[in-house]
matplotlib code that plots the C-alpha trace (Angstrom):
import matplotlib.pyplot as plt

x = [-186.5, -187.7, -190.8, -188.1, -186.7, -189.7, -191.1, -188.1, -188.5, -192.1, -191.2, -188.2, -191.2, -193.8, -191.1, -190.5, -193.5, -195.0, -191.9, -192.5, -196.7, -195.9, -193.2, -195.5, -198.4, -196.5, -194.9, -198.3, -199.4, -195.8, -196.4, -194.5, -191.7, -187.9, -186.8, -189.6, -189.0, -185.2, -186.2, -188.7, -186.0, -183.7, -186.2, -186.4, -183.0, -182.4, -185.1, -184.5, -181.2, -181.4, -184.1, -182.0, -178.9, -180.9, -181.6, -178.4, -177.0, -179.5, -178.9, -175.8, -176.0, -178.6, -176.3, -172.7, -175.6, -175.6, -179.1, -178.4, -178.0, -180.7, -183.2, -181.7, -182.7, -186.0, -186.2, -185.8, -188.1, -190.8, -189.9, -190.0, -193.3, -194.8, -193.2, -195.1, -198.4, -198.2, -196.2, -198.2, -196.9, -193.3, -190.0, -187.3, -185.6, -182.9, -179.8, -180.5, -178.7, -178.4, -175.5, -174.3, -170.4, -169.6, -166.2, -168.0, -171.5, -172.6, -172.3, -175.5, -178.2, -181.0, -184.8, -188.1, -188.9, -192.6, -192.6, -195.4, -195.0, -193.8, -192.5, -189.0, -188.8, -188.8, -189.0, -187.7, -189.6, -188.5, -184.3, -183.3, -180.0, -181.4, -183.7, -180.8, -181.2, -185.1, -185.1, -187.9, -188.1, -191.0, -190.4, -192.5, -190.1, -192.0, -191.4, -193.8, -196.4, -194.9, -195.5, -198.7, -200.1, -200.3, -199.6, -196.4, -198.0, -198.8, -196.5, -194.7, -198.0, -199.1, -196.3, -196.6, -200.6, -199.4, -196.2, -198.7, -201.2, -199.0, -197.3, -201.0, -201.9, -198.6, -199.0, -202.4, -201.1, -198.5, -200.9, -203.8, -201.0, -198.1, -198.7, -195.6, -192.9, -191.9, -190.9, -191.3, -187.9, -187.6, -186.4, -186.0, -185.2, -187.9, -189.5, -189.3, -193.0, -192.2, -189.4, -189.7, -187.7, -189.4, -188.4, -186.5, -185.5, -189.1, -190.6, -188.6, -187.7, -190.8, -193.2, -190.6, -191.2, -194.7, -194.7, -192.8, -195.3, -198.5, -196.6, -196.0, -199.1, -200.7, -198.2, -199.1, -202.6, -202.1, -200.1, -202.5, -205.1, -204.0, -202.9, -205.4]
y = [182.2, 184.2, 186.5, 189.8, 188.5, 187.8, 190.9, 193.3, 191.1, 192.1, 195.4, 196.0, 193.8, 196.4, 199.4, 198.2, 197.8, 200.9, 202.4, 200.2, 201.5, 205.0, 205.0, 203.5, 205.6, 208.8, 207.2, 206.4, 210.0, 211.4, 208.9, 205.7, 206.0, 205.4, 208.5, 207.7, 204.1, 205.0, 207.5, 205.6, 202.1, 205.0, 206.5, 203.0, 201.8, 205.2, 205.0, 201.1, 201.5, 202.8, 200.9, 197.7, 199.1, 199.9, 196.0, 194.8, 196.4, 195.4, 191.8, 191.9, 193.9, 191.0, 188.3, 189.8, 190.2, 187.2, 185.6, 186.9, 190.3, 189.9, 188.6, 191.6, 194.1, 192.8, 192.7, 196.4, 197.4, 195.2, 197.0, 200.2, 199.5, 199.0, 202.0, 204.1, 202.4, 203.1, 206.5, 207.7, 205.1, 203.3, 204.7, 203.5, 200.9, 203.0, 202.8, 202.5, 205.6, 205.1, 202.3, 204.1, 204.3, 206.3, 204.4, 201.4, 202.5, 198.5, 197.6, 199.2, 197.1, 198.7, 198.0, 199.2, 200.8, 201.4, 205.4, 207.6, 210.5, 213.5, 211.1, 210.8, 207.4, 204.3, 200.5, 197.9, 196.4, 194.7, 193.8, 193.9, 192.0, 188.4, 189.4, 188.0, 184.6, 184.7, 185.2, 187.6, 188.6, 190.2, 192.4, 194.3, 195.7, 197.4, 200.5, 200.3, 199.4, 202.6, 204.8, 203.7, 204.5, 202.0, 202.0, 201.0, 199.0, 195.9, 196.5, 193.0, 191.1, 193.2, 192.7, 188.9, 189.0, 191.5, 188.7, 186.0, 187.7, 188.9, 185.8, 183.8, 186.6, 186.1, 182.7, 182.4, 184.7, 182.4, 179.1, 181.2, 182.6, 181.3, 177.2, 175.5, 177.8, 178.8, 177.2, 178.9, 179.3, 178.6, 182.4, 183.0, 186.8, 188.4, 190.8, 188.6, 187.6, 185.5, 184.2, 182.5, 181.0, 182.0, 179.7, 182.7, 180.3, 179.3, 182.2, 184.2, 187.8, 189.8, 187.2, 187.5, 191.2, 190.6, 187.6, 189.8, 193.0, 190.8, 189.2, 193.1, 194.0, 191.5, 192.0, 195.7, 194.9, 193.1, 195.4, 198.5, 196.4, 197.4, 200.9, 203.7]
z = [-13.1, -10.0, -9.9, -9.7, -12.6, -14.9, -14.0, -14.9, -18.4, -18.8, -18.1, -20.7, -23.3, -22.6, -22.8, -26.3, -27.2, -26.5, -28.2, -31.6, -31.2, -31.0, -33.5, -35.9, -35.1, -36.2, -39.2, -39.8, -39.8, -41.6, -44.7, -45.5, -47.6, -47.2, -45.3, -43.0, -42.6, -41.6, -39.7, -37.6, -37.1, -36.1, -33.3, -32.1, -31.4, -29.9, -27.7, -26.9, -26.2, -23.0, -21.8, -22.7, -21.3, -17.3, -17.7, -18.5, -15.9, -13.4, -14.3, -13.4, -10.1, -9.1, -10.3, -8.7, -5.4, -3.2, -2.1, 1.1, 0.1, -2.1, 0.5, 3.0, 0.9, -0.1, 4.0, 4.2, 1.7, 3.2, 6.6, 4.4, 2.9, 6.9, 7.9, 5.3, 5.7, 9.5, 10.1, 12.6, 15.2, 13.2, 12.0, 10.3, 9.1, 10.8, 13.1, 16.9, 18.1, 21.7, 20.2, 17.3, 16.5, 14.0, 13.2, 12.9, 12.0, 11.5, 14.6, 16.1, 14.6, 12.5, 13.3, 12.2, 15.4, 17.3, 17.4, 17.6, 15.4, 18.0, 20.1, 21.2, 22.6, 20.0, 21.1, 18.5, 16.6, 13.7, 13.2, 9.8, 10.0, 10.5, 7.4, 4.9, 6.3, 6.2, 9.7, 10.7, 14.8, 15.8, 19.3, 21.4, 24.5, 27.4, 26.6, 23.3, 25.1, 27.5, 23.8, 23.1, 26.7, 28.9, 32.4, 34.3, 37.2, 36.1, 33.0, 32.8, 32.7, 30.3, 28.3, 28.3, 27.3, 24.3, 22.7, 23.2, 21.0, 18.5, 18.3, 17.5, 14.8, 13.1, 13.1, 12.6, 9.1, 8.3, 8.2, 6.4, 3.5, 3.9, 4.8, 4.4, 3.8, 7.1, 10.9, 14.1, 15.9, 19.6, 21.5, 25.1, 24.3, 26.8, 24.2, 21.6, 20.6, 17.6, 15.6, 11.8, 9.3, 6.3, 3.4, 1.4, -1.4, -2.3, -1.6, -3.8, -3.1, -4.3, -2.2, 0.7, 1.2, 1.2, 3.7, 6.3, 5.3, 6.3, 9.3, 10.7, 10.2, 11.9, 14.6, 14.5, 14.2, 17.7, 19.6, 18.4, 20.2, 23.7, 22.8, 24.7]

ax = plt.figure().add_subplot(projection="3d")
ax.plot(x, y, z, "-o")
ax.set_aspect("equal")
plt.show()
């Protein structure tokens, strides 16, 4: 049994409970006697019912899911969660419109995206597609470090000081936290600071958002570093 899954059980336990307690507090105060008693199993099941009902059927959503899916969406909400913690200087996850086709609207690839708030121009930062393997690819393209004010001249060696330091403060994350439950991936992709394999399976899907929320911020952390 998963963390997602013993959680949403807790939940739908503490629902009814607090139900049962505030049932019995008021028949408490009305008097015990038949009518009340009926009344008060009646005021239960009613208010159970739906409770139990929102479960069910998010059981079997999750179980008609596939892990992949599963693992994608906890992706996106992790990318979601970074995106509201930093808004001054990420958007997204979203669609990269310079490639979007709206006959075949997933074909442009969706990214949580380095953009100052104000500003037009975004960099990728984050995909989210390889995120339903446990994939997570951490880029930071020229033209962030173009958004966050630094120079042109002497950009590309910039560049290659800023993916070797967020690559060592996501790994340095991943062996304080996360210690045996993910590989580095070799990448020749240019912007491409790091790449990891996160073990999805073990980690399970709530502790998979929050791997790939501490490995952006330490990426973020990083890049931030050389912003003036």
């Amino acid at each position: 049994m998963d963390a997602d899954r013993r959680r949403q059980e807790w939940e739908v336990w503490a629902a009814a409970i607090v139900v049962s307690i505030a049932v019995l507090v008021g028949l408490f105060y009305r008097g015990i006697s038949g009518e009340s008693v009926s009344d008060a199993v009646r005021e239960v099941v009613t208010a159970l019912i739906p409770i139990l009902s929102a479960f069910v059927a998010a059981r079997i959503i999750t179980r008609q899911m596939n892990p992949a899916e599963r693992f994608l969406r906890a992706g996106e909400e992790a990318l979601a969660d970074l995106q509201k913690q930093h808004a001054d200087v990420l958007s997204g996850p979203k669609a990269n419109k310079e490639d979007y086709d709206s006959e075949n609207p997933g074909k442009a690839g969706r990214y949580l995206f380095f953009q100052s708030q104000g500003e037009k121009r975004k960099a990728q930062f984050i995909p989210v597609a390889p995120l339903g393997e446990g994939i997570l690819e951490i880029r930071v393209p020229k033209t962030a470090l173009l958004i966050f004010g630094l120079d042109r001249e002497g950009l590309e060696q910039v560049q290659a000081e800023v993916l070797a330091a967020t690559g060592t403060a996501v790994t340095n994350v991943l062996g304080r936290d996360w210690r045996d439950l993910h590989e580095v991936l070799e990448t020749k992709h240019p912007d491409i600071a790091i790449a990891v394999d996160l073990d999805e399976n073990a980690l399970g899907p709530k502790r998979y958002r929050q791997a790939i929320v501490d490995c952006g911020n330490a990426a973020l952390a990083a890049v931030l570093a050389r912003r003036k």
